[in-house]
N, C-alpha and C positions, 0 to 999 in steps of 0.2 A: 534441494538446490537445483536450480536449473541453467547452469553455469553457462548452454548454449544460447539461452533464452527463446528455448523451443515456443513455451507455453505464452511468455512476453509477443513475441512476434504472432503470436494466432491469435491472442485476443486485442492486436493494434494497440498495446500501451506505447505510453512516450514516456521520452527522454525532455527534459528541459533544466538548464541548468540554472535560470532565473528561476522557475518554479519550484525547482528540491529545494534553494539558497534562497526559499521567502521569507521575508520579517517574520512571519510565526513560525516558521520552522527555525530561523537562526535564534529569538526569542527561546522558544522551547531548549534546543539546547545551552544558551550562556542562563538559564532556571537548573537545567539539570548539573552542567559543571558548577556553578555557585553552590548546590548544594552538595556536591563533594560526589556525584557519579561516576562510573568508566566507564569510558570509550570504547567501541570494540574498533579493531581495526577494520578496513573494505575490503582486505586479501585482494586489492585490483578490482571487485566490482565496479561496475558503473553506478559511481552517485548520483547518478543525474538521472537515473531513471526512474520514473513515477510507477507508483503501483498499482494494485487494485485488488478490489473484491470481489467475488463471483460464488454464487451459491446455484450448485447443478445438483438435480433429483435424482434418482435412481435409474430413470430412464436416460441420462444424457441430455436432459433438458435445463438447459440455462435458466434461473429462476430470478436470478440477482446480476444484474451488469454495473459494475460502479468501478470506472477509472477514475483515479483519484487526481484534482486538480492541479495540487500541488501533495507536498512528501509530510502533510499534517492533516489533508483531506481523508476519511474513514466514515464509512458509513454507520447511525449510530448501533450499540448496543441491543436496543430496543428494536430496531429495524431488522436487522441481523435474528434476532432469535424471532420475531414474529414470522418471517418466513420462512425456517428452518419449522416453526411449531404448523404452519399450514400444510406444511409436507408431511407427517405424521397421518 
């Protein structure tokens, strides 16, 4: 956890609350509650803050930069391991 948002603040992610509360994210969740899911709570996190994915080498080198657009934005699978498998 990075409750200060050391890591948030150094790689510039945002916050938007239009963008975490998008049609496919609100979508996604009333799919997840209809099908009888739980919630977790945000213990006070900021919901509104966008995420992201980042794949660094052994060296310290950034391999993968992907802020996510909005709070359903992820980059694919596919994408994710083909870059992990070129560092090998």
């Amino acid at each position: 956890m990075d409750r200060q948002r050391t890591v948030y603040k150094a790689y510039q992610l945002e916050r938007s609350v239009l963008r975490s509360w998008h049609p496919r994210a609100l979508w996604l969740y009333a799919k997840r509650w209809l099908g009888g899911d739980k919630f977790h709570d945000s213990h006070g996190d900021d919901t509104s803050q966008l995420g992201g994915d980042f794949i660094i080498d052994r060296h310290g080198v950034l391999r993968l930069v992907y802020p996510s657009r909005d709070s359903t934005d992820r980059p694919s699978v596919d994408l994710l391991l083909g870059i992990v498998q070129q560092l090998e």
